[in-house]
C-alpha positions as CSV (number, residue, x, y, z in Angstrom):
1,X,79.1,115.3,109.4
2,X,82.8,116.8,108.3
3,X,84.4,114.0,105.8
4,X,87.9,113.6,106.9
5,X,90.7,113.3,104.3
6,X,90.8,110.1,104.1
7,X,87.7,110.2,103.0
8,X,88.2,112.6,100.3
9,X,91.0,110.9,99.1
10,X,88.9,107.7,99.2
11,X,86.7,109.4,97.4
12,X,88.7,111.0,94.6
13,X,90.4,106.9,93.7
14,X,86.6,105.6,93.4
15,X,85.9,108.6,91.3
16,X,88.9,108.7,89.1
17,X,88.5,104.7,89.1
18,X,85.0,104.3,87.6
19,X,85.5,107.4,85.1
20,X,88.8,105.8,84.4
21,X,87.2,102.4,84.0
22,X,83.7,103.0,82.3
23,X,84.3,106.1,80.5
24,X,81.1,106.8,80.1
25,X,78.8,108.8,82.8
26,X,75.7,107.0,82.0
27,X,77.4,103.7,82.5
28,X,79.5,105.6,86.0
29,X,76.3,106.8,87.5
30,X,74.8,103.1,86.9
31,X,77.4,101.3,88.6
32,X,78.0,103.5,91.4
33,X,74.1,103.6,92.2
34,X,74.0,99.5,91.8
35,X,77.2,98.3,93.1
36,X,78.9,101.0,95.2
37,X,75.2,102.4,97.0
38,X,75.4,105.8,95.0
39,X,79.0,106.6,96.8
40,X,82.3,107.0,95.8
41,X,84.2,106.6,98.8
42,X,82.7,103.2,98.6
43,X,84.4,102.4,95.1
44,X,87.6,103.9,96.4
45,X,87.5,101.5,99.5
46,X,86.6,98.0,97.0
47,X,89.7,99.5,94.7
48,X,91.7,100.1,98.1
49,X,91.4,96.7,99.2
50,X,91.9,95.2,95.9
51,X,95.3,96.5,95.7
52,X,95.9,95.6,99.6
53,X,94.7,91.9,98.2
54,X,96.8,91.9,95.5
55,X,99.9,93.0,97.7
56,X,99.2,90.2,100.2
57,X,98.9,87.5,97.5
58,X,102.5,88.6,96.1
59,X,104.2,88.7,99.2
60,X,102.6,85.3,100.1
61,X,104.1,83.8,96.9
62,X,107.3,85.5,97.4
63,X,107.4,83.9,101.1
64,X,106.7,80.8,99.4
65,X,109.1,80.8,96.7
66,X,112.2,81.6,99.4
67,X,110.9,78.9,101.7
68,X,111.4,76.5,98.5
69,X,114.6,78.0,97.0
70,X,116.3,77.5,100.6
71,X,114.8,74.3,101.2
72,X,115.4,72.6,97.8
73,X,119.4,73.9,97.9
């Protein structure tokens, strides 16, 4: 099966993400076999869609905070 970019590039975040986070290869190798099933491209995608989340939740409060400030004038 040929990975497609994306999922080389998905793969690269998750990789630079737990080495970024953990530091420590034991400790990378541990959480990527436990938590991400022993792939990277699955840490990319959790750190993908934790940024997505994160978006969503500040455009939600932004939407918010307009709908008061114009209704409260």
């Amino acid at each position: 099966m040929k990975a497609t970019s994306g999922d080389r590039l998905l793969e690269k975040m998750g990789k630079l993400y737990l080495h970024w986070r953990l530091r420590h290869p034991e400790k990378v190798q541990r959480e990527l076999r436990v938590k991400y099933e022993g792939r990277y491209r699955n840490a990319g995608l959790v750190l993908l869609f934790d940024l997505l989340m994160a978006l969503a939740v500040v455009v939600v409060v932004a939407i918010v905070a307009a709908v008061l400030y114009f209704v409260a004038k």
